[in-house]
C-alpha positions as CSV (number, residue, x, y, z in Angstrom):
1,X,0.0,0.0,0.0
2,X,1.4,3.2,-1.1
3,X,2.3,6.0,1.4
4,X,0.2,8.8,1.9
5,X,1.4,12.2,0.2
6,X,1.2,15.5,2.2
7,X,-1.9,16.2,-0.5
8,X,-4.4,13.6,1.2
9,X,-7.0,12.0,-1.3
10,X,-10.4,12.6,1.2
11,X,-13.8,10.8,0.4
12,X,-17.0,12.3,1.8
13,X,-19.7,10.3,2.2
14,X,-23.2,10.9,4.6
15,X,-26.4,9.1,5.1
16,X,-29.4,11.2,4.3
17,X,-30.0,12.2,7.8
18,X,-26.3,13.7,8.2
19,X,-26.1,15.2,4.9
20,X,-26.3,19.1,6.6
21,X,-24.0,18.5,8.6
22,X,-21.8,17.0,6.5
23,X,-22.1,20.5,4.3
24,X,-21.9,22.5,7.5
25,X,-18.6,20.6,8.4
26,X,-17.0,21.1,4.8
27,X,-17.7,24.2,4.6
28,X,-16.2,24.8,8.0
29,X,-13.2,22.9,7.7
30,X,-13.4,24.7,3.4
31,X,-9.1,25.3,3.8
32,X,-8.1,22.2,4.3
33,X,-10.0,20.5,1.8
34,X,-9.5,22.9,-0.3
35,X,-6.0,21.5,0.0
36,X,-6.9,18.0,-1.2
37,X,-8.2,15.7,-4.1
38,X,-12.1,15.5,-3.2
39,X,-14.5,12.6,-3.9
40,X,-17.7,11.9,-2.5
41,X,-20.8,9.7,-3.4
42,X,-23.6,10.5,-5.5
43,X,-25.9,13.6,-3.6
44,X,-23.1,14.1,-1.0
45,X,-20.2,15.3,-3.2
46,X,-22.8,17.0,-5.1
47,X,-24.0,19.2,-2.4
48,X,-20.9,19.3,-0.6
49,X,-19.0,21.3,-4.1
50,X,-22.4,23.4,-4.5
51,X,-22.5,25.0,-1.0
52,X,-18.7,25.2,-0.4
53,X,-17.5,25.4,-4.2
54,X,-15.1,22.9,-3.5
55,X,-13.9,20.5,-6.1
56,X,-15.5,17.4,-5.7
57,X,-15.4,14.4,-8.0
58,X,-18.6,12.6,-7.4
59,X,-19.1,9.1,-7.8
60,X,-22.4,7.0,-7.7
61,X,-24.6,7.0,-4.7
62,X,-24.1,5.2,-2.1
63,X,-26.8,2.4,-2.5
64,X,-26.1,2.4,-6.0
65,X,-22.7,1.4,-6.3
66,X,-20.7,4.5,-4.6
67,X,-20.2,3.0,-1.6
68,X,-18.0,0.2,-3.2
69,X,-16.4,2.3,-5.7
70,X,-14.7,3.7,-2.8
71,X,-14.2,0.3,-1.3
72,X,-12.3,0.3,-4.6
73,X,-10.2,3.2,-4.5
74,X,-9.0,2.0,-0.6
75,X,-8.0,-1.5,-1.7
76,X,-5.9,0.3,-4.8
77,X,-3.9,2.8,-2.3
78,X,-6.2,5.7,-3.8
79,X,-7.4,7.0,-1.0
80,X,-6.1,8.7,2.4
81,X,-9.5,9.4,4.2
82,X,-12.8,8.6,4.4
83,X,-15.0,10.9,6.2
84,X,-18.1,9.0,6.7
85,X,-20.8,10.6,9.0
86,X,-23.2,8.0,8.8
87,X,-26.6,7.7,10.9
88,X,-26.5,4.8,13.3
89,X,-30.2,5.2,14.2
90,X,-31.3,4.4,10.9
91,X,-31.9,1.2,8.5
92,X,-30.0,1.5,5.9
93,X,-31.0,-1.2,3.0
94,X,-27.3,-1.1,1.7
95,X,-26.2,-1.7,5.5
96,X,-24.2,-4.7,3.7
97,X,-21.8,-2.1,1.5
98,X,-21.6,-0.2,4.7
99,X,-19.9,-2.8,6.5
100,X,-18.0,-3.8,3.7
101,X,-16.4,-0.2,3.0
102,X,-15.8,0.3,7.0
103,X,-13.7,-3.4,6.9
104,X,-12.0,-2.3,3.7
105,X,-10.7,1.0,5.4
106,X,-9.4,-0.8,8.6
107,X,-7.9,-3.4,6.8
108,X,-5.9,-0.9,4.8
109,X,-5.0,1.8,6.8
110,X,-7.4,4.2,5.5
111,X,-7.6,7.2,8.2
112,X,-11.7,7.0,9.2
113,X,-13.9,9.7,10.8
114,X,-17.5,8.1,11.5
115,X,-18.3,11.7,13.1
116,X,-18.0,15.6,13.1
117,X,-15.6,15.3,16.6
118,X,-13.7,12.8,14.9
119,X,-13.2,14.4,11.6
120,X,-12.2,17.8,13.2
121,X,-9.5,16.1,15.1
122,X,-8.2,14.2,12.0
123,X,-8.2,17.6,9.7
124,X,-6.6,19.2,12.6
125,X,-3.9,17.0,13.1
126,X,-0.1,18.1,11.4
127,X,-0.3,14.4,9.9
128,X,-3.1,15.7,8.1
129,X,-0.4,17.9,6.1
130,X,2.6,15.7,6.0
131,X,3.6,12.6,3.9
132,X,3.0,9.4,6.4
133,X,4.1,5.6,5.8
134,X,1.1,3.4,6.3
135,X,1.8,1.1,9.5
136,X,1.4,-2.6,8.7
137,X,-0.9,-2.7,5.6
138,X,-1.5,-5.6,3.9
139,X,0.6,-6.9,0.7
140,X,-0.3,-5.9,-2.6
C-alpha cells in the first residue's frame, strides 16, 4: 500500500439524515479540503461542491454502487481518508456495503472519521499535512 502524500485523497460520504451536517462541516473545515483531491458519493459530493465550491469528483450513490467504488479506490492505495458521518439510528437497506467499506478502510490503513468530533481532530492534526508511511498494511 502506497504511502500517503502531504496532499491527502479525502472521500466524503453521509447518510441522508447527516447530509447538513456533513455540508456545514465542509464548509467549515473549506481550507483544508480545499487543500486536497475531493470525492464523495452521488448527492453528498454533489451538495458538498455546491454550498462550499469545493472540487468534488462525485461518484455513484451510495446504494447504488458508490459505496464500493470507494471500497475500490482503498483496496488500490487511492485514498487517504474517508469521512463517513453516517446515521446509526437508521436502517439502511445497503447496510451490507456499509460494512464492507468500513472493513475495507481498517484493513488498509485508511484514516476513518465516522463523526464531526472525529473528523475535526483528523483535519486538525499536522499528519493531516505531512507525507505518512502506512503502518502494517496488507501486501499488494
Amino acid at each position: 500500500m502506497p504511502d500517503m502524500k502531504p496532499r491527502k485523497s479525502v472521500a466524503l460520504v453521509a447518510h441522508d439524515q447527516k447530509k447538513t451536517e456533513m455540508v456545514a462541516w465542509a464548509t467549515r473545515q473549506r481550507e483544508a479540503l480545499a487543500a486536497c483531491d475531493l470525492w464523495g458519493t452521488g448527492t453528498t459530493g454533489s451538495l458538498v461542491a455546491k454550498e462550499t465550491g469545493l472540487d468534488v469528483t462525485c461518484l455513484k450513490s451510495g446504494p447504488l454502487g458508490g459505496d464500493q467504488q470507494l471500497g475500490a479506490m482503498i483496496s488500490e492505495g487511492k485514498l487517504d481518508v474517508l469521512v463517513f458521518f453516517s446515521d446509526p439510528l437508521a436502517a439502511m437497506p445497503h447496510d451490507v456495503d456499509v460494512k464492507a467499506l468500513l472493513r475495507i478502510s481498517t484493513l488498509y490503513q485508511t484514516v476513518l472519521a465516522c463523526n464531526e468530533a472525529t473528523a475535526d481532530f483528523v483535519i486538525a492534526s499536522p499528519l493531516f499535512r505531512e507525507a505518512y508511511a502506512r503502518p502494517g498494511t496488507v501486501a499488494s
